[in-house]
VOPAGU-2260 file (C-alpha; in pm, 1 decimal, decimal comma):
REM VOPAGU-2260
SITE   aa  ch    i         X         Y         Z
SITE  UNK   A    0    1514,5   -2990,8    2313,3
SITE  UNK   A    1    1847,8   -3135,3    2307,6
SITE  UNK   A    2    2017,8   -2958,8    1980,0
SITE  UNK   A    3    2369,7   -2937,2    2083,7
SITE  UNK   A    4    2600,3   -3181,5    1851,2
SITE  UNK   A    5    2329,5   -3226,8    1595,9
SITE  UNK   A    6    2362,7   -3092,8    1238,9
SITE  UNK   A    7    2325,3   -2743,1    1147,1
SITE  UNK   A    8    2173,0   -2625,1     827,7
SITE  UNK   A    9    2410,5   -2435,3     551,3
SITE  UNK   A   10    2141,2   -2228,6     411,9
SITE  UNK   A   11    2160,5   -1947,4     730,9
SITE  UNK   A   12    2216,6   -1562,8     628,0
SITE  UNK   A   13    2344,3   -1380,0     894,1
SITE  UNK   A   14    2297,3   -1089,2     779,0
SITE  UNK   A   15    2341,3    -878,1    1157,6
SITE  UNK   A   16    2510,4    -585,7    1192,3
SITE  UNK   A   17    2422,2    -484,8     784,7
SITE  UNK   A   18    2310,9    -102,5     766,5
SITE  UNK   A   19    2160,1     -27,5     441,4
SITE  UNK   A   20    1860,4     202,9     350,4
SITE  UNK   A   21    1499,6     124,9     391,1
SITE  UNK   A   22    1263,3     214,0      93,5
SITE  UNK   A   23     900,1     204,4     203,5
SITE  UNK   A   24     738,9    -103,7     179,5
SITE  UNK   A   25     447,1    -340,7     296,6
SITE  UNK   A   26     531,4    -628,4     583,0
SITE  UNK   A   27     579,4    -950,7     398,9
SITE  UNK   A   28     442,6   -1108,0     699,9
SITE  UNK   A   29     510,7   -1363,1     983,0
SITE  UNK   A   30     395,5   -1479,6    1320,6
SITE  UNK   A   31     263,9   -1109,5    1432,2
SITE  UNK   A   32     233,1    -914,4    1089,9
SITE  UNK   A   33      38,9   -1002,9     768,6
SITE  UNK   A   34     112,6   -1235,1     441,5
SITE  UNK   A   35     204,7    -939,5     253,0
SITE  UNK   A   36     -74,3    -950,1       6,8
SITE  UNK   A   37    -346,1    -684,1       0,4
SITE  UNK   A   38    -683,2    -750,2      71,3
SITE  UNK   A   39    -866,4    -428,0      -0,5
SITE  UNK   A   40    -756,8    -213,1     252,9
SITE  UNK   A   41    -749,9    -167,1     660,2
SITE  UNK   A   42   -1046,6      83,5     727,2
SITE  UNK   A   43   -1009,2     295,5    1013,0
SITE  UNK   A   44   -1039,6      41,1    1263,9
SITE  UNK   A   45    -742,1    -161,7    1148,8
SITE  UNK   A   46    -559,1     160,4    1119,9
SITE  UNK   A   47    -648,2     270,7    1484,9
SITE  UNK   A   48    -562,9     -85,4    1600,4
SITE  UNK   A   49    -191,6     -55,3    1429,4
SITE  UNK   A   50    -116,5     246,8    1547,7
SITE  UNK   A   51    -212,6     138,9    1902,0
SITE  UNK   A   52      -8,7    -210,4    1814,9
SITE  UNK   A   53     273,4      31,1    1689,9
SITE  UNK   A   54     270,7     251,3    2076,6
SITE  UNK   A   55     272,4     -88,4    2230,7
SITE  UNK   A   56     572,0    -269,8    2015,3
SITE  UNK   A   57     778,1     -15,1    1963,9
SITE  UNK   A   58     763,0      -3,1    1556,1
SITE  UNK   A   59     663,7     190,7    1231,9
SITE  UNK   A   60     258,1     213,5    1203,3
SITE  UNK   A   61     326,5     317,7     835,1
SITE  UNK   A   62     505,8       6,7     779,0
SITE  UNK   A   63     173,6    -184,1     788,4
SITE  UNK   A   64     -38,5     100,4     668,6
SITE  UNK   A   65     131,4     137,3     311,5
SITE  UNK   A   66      11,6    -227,9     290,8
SITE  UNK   A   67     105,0    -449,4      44,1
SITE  UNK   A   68     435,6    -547,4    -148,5
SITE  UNK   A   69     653,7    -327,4    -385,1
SITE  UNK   A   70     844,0    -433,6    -617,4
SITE  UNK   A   71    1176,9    -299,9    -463,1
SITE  UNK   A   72    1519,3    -537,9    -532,4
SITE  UNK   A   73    1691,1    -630,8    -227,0
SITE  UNK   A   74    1941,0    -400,8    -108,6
SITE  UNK   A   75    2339,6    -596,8     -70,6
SITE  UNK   A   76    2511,6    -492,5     208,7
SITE  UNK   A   77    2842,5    -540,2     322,0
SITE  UNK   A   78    2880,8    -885,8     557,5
SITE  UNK   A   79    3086,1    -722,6     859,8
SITE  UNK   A   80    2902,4    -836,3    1125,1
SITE  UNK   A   81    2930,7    -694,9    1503,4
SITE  UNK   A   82    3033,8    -893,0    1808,5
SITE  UNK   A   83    2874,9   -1187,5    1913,5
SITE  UNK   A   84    2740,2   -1283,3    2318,6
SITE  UNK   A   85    2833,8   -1629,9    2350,5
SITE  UNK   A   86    2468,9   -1674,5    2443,1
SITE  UNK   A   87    2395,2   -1530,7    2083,8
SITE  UNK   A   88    2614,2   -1779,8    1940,9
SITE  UNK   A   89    2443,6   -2006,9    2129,9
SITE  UNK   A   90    2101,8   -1898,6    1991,9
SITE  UNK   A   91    2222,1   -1876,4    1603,8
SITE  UNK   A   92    2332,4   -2237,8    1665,4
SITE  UNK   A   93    1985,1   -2358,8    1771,5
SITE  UNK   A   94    1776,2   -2212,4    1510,2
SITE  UNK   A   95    2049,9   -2374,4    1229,3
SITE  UNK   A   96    1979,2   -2717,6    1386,5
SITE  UNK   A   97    1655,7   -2640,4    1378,6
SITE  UNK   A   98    1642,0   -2500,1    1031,5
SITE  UNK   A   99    1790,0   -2836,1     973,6
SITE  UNK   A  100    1580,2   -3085,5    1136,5
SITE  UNK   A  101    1270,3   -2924,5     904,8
SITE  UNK   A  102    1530,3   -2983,3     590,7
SITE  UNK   A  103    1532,1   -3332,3     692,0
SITE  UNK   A  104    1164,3   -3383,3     747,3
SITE  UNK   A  105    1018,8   -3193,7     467,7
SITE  UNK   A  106    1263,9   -3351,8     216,3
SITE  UNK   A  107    1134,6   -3667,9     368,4
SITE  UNK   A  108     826,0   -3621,8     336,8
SITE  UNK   A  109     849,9   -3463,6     -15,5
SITE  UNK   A  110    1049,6   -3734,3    -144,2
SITE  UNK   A  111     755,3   -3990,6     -51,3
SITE  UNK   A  112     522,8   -3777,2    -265,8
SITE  UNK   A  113     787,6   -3838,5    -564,2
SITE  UNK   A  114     883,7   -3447,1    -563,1
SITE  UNK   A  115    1217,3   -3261,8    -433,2
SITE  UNK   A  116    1215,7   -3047,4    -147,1
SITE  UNK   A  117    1351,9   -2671,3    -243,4
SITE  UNK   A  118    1535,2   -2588,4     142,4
SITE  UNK   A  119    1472,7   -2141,1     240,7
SITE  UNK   A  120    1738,6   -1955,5     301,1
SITE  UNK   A  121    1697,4   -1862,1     711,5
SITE  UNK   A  122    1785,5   -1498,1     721,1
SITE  UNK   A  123    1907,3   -1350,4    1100,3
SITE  UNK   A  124    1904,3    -971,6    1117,6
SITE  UNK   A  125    1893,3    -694,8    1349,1
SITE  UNK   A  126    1639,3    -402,5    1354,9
SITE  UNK   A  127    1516,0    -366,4    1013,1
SITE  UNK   A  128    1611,4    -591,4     713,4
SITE  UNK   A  129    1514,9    -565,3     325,2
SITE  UNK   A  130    1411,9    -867,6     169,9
SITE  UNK   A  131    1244,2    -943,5    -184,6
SITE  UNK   A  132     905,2    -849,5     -36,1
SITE  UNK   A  133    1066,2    -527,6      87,8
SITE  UNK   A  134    1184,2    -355,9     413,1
SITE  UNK   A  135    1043,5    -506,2     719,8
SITE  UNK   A  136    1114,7    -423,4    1105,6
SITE  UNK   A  137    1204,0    -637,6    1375,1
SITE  UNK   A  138     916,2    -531,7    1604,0
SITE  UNK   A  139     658,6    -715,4    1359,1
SITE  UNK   A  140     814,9   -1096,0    1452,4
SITE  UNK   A  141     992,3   -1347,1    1174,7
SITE  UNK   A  142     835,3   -1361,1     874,7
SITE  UNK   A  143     905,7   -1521,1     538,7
SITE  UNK   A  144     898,9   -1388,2     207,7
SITE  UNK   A  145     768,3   -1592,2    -122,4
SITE  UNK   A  146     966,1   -1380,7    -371,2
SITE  UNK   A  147    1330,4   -1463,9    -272,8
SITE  UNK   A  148    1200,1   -1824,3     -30,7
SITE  UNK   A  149    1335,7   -1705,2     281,4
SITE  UNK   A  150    1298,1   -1701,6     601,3
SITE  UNK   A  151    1364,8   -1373,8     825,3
SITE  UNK   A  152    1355,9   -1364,2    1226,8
SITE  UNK   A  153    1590,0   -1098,4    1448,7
SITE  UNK   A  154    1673,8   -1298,4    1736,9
SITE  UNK   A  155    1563,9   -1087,7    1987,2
SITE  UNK   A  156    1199,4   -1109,1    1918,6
SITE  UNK   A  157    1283,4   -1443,0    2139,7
SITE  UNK   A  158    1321,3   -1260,3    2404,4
SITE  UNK   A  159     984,9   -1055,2    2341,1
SITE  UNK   A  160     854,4   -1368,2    2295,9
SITE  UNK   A  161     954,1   -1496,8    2646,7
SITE  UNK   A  162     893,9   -1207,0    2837,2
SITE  UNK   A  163     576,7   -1015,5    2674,1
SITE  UNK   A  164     407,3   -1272,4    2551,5
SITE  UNK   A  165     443,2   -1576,4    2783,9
SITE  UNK   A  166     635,1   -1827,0    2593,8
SITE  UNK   A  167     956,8   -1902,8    2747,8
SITE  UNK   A  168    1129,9   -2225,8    2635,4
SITE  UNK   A  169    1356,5   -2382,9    2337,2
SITE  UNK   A  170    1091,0   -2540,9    2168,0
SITE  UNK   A  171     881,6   -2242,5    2174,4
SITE  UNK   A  172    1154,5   -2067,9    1939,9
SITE  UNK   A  173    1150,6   -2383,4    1749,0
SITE  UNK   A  174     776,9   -2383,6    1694,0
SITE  UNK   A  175     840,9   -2030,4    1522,6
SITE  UNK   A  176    1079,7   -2134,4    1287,8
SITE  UNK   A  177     833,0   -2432,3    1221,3
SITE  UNK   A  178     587,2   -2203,0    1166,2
SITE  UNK   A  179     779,3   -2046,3     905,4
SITE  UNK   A  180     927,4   -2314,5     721,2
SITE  UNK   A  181     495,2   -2433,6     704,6
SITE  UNK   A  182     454,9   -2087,7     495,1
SITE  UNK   A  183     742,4   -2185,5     270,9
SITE  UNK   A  184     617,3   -2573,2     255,0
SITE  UNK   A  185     286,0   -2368,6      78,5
SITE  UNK   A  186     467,3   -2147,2    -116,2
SITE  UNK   A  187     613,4   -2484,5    -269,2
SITE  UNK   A  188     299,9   -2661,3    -303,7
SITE  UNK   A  189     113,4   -2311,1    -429,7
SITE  UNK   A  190    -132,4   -2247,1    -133,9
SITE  UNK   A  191       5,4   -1912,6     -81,5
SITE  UNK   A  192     -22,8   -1844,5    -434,0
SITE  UNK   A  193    -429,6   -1980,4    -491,6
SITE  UNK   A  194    -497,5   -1803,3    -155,8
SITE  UNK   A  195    -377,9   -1443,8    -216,7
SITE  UNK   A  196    -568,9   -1472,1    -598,6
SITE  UNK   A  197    -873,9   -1598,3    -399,4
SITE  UNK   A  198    -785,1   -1292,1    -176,5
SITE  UNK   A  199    -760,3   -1042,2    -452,2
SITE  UNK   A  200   -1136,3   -1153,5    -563,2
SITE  UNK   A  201   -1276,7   -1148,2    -198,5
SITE  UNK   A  202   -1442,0    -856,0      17,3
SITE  UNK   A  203   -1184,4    -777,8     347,2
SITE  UNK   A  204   -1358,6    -991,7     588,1
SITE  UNK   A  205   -1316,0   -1295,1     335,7
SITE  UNK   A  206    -931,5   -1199,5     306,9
SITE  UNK   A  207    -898,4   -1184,2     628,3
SITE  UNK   A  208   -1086,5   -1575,0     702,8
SITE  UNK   A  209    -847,2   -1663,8     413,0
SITE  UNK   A  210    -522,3   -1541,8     584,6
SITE  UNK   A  211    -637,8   -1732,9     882,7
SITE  UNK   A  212    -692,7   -2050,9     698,5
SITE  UNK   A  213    -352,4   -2009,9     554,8
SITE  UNK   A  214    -142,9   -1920,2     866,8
SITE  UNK   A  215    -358,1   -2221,7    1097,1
SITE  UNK   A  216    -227,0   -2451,9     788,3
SITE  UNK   A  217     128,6   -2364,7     883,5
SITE  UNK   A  218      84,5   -2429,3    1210,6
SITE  UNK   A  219     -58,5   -2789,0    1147,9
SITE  UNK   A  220     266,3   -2803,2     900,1
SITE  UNK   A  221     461,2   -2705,5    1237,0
SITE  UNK   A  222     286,0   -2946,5    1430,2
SITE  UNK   A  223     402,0   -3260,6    1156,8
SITE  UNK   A  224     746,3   -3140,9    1243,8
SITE  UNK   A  225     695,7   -3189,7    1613,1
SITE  UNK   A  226     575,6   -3512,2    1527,9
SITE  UNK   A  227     889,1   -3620,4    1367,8
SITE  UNK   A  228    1105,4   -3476,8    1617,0
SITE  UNK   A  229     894,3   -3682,7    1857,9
SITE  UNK   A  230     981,4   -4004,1    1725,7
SITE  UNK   A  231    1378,1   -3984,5    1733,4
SITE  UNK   A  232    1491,6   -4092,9    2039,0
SITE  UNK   A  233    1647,6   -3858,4    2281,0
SITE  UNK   A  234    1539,1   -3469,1    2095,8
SITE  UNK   A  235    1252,2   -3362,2    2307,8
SITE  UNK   A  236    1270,5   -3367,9    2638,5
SITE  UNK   A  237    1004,4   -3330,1    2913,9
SITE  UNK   A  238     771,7   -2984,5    2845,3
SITE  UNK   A  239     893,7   -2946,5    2489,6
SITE  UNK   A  240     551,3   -3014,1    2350,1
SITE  UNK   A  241     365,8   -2781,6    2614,6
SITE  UNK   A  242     607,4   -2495,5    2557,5
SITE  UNK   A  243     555,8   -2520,5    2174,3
SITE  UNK   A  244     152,1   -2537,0    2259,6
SITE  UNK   A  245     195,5   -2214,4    2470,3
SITE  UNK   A  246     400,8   -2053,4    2241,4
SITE  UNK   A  247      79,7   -2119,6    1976,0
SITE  UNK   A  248    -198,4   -1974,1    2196,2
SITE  UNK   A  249      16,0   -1646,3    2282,7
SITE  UNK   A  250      55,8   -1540,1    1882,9
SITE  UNK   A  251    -299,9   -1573,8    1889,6
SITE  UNK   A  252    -463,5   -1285,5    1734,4
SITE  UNK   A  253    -708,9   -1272,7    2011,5
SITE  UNK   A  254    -456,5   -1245,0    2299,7
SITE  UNK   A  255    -244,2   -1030,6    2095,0
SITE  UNK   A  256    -525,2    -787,5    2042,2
SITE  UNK   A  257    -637,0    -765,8    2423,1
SITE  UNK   A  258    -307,1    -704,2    2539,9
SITE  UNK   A  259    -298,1    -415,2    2241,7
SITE  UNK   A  260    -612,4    -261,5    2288,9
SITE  UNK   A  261    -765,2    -402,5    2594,1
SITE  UNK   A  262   -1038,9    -543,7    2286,7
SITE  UNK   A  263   -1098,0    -905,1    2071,6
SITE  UNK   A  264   -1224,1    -803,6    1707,0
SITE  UNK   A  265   -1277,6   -1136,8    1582,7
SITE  UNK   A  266   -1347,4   -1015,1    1206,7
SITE  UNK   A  267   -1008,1    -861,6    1194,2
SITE  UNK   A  268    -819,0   -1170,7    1284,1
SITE  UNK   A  269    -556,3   -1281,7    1059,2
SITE  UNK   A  270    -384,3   -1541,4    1182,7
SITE  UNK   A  271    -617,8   -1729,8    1406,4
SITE  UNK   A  272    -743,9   -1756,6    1773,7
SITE  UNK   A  273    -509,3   -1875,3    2020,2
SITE  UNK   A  274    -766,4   -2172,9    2071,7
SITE  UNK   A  275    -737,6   -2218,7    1687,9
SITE  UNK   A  276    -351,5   -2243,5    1663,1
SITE  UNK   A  277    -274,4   -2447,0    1943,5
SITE  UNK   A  278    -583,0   -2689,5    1762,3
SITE  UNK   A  279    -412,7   -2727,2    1418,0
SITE  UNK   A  280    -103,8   -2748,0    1554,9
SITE  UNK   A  281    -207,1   -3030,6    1776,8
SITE  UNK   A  282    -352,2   -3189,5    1455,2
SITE  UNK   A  283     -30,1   -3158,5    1255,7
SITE  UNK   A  284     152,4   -3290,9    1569,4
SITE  UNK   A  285     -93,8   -3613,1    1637,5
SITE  UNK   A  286    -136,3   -3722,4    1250,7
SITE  UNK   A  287     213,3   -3654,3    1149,3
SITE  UNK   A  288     109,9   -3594,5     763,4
SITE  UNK   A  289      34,3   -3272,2     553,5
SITE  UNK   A  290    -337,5   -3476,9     442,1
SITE  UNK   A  291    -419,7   -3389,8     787,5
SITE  UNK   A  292    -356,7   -2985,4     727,1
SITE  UNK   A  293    -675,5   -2881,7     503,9
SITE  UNK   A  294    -794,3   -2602,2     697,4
SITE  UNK   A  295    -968,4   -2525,5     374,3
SITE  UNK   A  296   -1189,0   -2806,4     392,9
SITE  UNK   A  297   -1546,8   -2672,2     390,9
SITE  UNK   A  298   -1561,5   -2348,4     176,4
């Protein structure tokens, strides 16, 4: 993806290099972790599957098995950052310009629909970070929070990203933020908020079909912003789509799970198959338009 010169977003919170303390919380969720809603529990096959997840990653177990939100108010910390790598600098850059490029597209795209696009906040942290959905850590991938409409990612689950998982490339970071922005696109809309009441009503094996539906719909949201970046001339360049594809199927919850556990439990999926993500995304991608994003459709 060819990023350098292009505009950079003003709604980035670097917030790396903040120490503050970290009250127990749920995971608002992202590419790896949950939505941050409950859905009745984990049994104790979830919780031997986090704890396993948590040997493998390097995090917290408890952070997912408290479950859940509380209603904790962010903690302000001082801005004194540390020292930047130029290749960090580098990296910040990208995901503003990327961070921008969805501004663009989703006010677009908004604006044709007669309503105003409300831009997130892009949050980069180190570690751990608190956020309006509570303390989150690093180790469970970006994520973005409904209560305060922003978007969190540590940088260095990039490099986890190309390394553990498979999915080396620019545009495989830029799918992620994609991704992200998708979640805050339903936020907007109120998906997120007609899917967790759905999920409060449903047993956990419905909750957990409904967090899929949600989190395939922001990759199909993703793949509309591919689209768009696909028809200005001189953005993508050769193997941008396929590393954005590959970046799809490795947050798959299937592939994630084997390389846990060395086991698929497809009724515990949240997030989709890696066959499913890389589908929806292609969707969003060929049709360029949020009317072809219902992965609802059907019951």
């Amino acid at each position: 993806m060819r990023w350098q010169g292009r505009r950079q977003s003003d709604n980035v919170e670097d917030r790396r290099g903040d120490s503050g303390p970290m009250g127990r919380s749920g995971l608002p969720g992202g590419m790896l972790g949950g939505r941050g809603m409950r859905t009745g529990g984990i049994g104790l096959a979830g919780t031997v599957v986090i704890l396993l997840l948590g040997l493998v990653f390097g995090f917290d177990p408890s952070v997912l098995l408290n479950g859940g939100y509380v209603e904790e108010p962010p903690v302000r910390t001082n801005s004194a950052s540390a020292p930047r790598s130029g290749n960090d600098q580098d990296l910040s850059g990208f995901v503003s310009v990327v961070l921008a490029e969805t501004e663009d597209v989703w006010g677009e795209i908004f604006a044709q629909s007669g309503r105003q696009y409300e831009q997130p906040v892009l949050v980069l942290f180190s570690g751990a970070v608190q956020s309006a959905c509570g303390s989150a850590q690093a180790a469970m991938g970006p994520f973005y929070c409904p209560a305060d409409r922003k978007l969190y990612i540590d940088l260095d689950f990039y490099r986890d990203l190309r390394n553990r998982m498979g999915a080396p490339g620019d545009f495989a970071q830029a799918y992620v933020i994609a991704h992200e922005v998708g979640h805050h696109v339903q936020n907007l809309l109120g998906v997120s908020r007609d899917v967790q009441a759905a999920q409060q009503q449903s047993s956990r094996a419905d909750a957990n079909a409904l967090s899929v539906r949600l989190e395939l719909q922001a990759d199909c949201f993703a793949g509309i912003w591919a689209y768009h970046m696909a028809q200005q001339d001189q953005v993508l360049e050769p193997g941008d789509i396929d590393e954005a594809l590959n970046a799809a199927s490795a947050v798959g919850d299937d592939r994630l799970q084997e390389r846990a556990t060395g086991r698929i439990t497809p009724d515990s999926f949240t997030h989709g198959s890696s066959a499913q993500r890389v589908e929806w995304f292609r969707r969003g991608l060929e049709a360029g338009a949020p009317n072809s994003c219902d992965t609802f459709k059907g019951g």
